[in-house]
N, C-alpha and C positions, 0 to 999 in steps of 0.2 A: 810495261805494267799491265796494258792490259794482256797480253797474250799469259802474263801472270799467272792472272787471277780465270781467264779459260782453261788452263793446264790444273789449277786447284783444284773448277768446278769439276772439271773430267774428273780426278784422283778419287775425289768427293761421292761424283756417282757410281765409280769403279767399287770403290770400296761398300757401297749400298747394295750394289749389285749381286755382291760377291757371299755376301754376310747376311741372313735372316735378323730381324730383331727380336730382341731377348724377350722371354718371354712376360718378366716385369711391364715393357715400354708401351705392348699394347695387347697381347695375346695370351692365355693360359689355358694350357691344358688341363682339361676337368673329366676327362672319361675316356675308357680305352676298351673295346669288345675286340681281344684277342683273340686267333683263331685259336685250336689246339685240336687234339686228337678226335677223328672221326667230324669235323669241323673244319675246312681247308680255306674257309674265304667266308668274312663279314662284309657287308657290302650295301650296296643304295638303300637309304633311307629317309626319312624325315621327321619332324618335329610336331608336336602342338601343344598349346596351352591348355588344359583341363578346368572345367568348372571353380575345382577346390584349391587350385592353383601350382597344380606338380604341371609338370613338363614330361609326353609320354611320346618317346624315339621308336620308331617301327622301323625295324632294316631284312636284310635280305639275307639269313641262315643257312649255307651252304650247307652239306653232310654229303658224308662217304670220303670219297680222296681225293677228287678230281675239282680244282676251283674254276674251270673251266665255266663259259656265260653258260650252257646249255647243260650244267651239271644240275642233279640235285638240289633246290632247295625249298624252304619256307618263310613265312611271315615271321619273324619274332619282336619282342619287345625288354624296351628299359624304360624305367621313371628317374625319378629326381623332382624331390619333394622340397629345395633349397636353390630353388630358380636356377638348375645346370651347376652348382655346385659339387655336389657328390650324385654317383648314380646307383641303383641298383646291381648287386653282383648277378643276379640270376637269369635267365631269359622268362621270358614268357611265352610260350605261343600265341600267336593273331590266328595266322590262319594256315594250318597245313597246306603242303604242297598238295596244288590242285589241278596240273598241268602233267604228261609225259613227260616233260623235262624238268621243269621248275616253275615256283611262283617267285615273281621278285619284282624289284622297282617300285618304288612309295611313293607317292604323294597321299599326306593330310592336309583336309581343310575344312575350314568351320563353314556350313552353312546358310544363306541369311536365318535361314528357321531354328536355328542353334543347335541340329546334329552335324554329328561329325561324317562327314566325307573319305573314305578310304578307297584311291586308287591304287589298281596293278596292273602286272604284267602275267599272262599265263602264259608260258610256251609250249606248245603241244608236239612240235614237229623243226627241223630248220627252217620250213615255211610257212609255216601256221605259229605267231603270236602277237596274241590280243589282247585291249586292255580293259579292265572290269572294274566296277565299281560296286560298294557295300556301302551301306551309311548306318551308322551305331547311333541309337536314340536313349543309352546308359553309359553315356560319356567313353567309349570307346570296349567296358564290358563283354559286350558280344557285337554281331554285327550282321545284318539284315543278309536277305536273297541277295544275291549276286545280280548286278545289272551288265550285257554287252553291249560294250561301247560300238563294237564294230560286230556284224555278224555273221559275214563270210570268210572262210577261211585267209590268210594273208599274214606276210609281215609284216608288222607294227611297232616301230622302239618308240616310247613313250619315257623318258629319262625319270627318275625320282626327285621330288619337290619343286614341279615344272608346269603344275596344273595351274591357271587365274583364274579370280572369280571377279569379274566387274564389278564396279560402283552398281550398276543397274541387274545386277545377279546375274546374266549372262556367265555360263563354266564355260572356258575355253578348256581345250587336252590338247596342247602340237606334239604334233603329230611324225616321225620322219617314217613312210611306207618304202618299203625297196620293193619294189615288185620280182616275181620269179624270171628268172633266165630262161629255163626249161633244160630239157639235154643238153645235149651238142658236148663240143668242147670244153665249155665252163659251166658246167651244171651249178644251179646254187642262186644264189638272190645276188639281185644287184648293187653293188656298193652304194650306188650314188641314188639316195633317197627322194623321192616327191614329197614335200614337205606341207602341211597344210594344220589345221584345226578341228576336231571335233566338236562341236557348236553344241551346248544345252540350253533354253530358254525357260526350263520348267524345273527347276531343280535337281535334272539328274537323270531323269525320268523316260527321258526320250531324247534322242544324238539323232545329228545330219553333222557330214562332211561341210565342212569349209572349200573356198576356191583354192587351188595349189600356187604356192609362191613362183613367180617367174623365174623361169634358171635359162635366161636365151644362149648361155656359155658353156654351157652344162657343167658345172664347178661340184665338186664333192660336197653335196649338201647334205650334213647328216643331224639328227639329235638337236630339235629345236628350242628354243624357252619361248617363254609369255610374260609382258611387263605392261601395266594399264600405268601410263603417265598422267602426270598433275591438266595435263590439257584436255584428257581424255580419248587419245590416238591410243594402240597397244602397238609397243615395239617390240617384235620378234627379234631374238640373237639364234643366230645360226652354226653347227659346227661345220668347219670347212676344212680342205689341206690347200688353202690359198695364202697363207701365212698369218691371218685374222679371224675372228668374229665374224659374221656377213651380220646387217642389220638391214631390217624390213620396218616396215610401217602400215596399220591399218585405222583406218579412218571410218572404217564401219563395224566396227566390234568386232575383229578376228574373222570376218567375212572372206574379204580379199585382202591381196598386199601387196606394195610399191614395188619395185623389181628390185631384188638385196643387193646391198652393197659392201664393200670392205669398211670396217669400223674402225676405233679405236684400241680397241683390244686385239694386240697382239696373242696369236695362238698356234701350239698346231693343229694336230689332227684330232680334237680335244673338245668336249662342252665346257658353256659355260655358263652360271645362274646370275639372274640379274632380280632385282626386286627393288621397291620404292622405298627408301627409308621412311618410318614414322615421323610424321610432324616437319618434313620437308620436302621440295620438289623431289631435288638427287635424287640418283643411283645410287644403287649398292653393286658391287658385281664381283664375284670371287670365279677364278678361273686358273690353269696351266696356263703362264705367259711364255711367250715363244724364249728361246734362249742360246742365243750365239754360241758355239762352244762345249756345248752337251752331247757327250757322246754314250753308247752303252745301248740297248736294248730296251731299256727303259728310260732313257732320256728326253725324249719329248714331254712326259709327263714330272719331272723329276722335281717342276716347285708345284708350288700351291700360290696365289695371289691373291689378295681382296685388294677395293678400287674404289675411290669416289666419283662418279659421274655425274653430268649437270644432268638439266629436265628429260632433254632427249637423248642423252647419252652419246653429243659429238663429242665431248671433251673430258680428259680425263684429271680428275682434278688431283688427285693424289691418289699412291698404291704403295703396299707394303707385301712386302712376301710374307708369308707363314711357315710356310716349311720349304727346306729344300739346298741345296748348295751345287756348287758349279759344278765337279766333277763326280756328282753322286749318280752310280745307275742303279743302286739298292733299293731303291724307294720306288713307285709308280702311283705317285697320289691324284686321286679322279672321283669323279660325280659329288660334289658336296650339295649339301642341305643347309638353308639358314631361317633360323627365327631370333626376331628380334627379339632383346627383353626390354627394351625400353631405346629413347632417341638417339643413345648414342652406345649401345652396346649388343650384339648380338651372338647367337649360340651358332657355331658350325661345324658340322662331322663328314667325313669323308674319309678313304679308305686308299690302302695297298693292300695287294693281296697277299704279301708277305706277310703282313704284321694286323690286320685288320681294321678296324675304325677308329679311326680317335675323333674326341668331341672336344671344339677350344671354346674358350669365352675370350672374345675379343671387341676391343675398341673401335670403333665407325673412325678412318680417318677424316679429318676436320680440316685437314690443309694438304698443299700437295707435299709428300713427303719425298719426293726427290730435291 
């Protein structure tokens, strides 16, 4: 009997595994910014709530042919006046490309002084990109002098909707820098990034570097996130190709940090966002979970997951897939964005570069759903 009912629960999460759920059970899709002609790739964005209560998505507007990271693009925008129900057809411009290569990568955030915060990314060169900050005091309208974050030439991948702002207003920016190689045989930047934080104490105004997280193993550390927990520690997630998440911990406001460890989230070579739910300890964490069996070219990235986490994020208390199936290498879904609309619902968009962005409304899992 019992090896029964072991052979059930297998079938049980076989079949979980295998199947996304319907979009009824906990997800819906509510907005799609397809690519199309002279347009090759929609791409990292993020969210925020507006004064008067629309909801205004800022993402990353490729042009010309090439969806390539180092092609063409710009700031653009969508609304949605019906809390992420319906969106806008048309773009908007934010901010032209302002970069040799391109402008991209979003993070919005509300200020304690209640303007708005607009981070990016400028890329000038393969080894020159940095990340800038605007703040709009007309609820996103227009948007102020340009601030640098960093202001010697370098690379800097800075992901979209990855920026915290403390309980105590302290801005963190993690940070993943690849330093340059130089010539030789492998000319180019280094894969494997020093990962750290950009520290603001004055709203924006003035950056210092953070200390760099410990990598005594030198493990593929790339594209970090920021998460300020109910105890007041911020836990760093880290992207790796060590088969997980790495997760860090700081104890002094994004200063320094623990030496990272393998998490709970399964991954591969993949980010992933974590934030605190409203009105509870938990995690949130949407991410690419690793996936036995996935083959194709674009298989490492081929689902999409959200997850409930406890305070610190050892345990995983339930997840569901969003998009994705076992033997699809059509799709390549990566960098999501989430805002919540309330305790137990929240908006998120994320992209292939096939098909461009979709934005879902989805359910916070409550239990674990395996």
């Amino acid at each position: 009997m019992k090896r029964f009912f072991l052979c059930a629960a297998f079938l049980c999460f076989a079949f979980w595994a295998a199947v996304p759920l319907s979009a009824a059970s906990a997800e819906t899709l509510v907005g799609t910014i397809p690519t199309g002609s002279d347009n090759p790739r929609n791409s990292e964005g993020d969210f925020i709530r507006l004064k008067n209560g629309e909801i205004l998505y800022v993402y990353t507007h490729y042009y010309g042919t090439s969806p390539n990271d180092e092609a063409p693009a710009y700031l653009a925008s969508r609304r949605s006046a019906d809390g992420g129900e319906t969106w806008t057809a048309e773009d908007d411009i934010v901010l032209p490309n302002e970069g040799k290569l391109n402008t991209m990568s979003v993070t919005l955030r509300r200020l304690p002084d209640g303007r708005i915060a607009l981070f990016y990314l400028v890329n000038e060169t393969s080894s020159d990109c940095r990340p800038y900050l605007r703040i709009s005091d007309d609820e996103g309208k227009s948007w102020g002098d340009r601030i640098a974050l960093v202001s010697d030439p370098s690379y800097n991948v800075v992901n979209n909707d990855r920026v915290a702002i403390l309980d105590g207003g302290r801005i963190l920016v993690p940070v993943a820098r690849h330093p340059w190689n130089g010539g030789g045989a492998r000319p180019g930047i280094r894969r494997r990034a020093d990962i750290f934080c950009l520290v603001s104490d004055d709203g924006g105004a003035t950056w210092r570097e953070g200390n760099r997280a410990p990598n005594p193993d030198e493990i593929m550390f790339q594209e970090p996130g920021v998460c300020e927990l109910s105890d007041g520690r911020v836990l760093m997630n880290i992207r790796t190709d060590a088969g997980s998440q790495y997760f860090a911990y700081s104890s002094d406001g994004g200063q320094s940090w623990s030496e990272p460890i393998p998490s709970v989230l399964d991954s591969p070579l993949s980010p992933a966002l974590i934030k605190r739910i409203p009105g509870s300890d938990d995690l949130l964490a949407v991410w690419n979970p690793k996936r036995e069996g996935v083959t194709g070219r674009k298989g490492s990235r081929a689902f999409m997951s959200y997850g409930r986490l406890n305070p610190d994020g050892t345990e995983l208390l339930g997840r569901r897939f969003l998009v994705g199936v076992l033997d699809s290498d059509e799709q390549n879904w990566q960098y999501p964005a989430v805002l919540f609309l309330d305790d137990e619902t929240f908006l998120t968009a994320f992209f292939s570069v096939e098909k461009g962005v979709d934005i879902y409304k989805v359910r916070i899992p409550l239990e674990n759903a395996e």
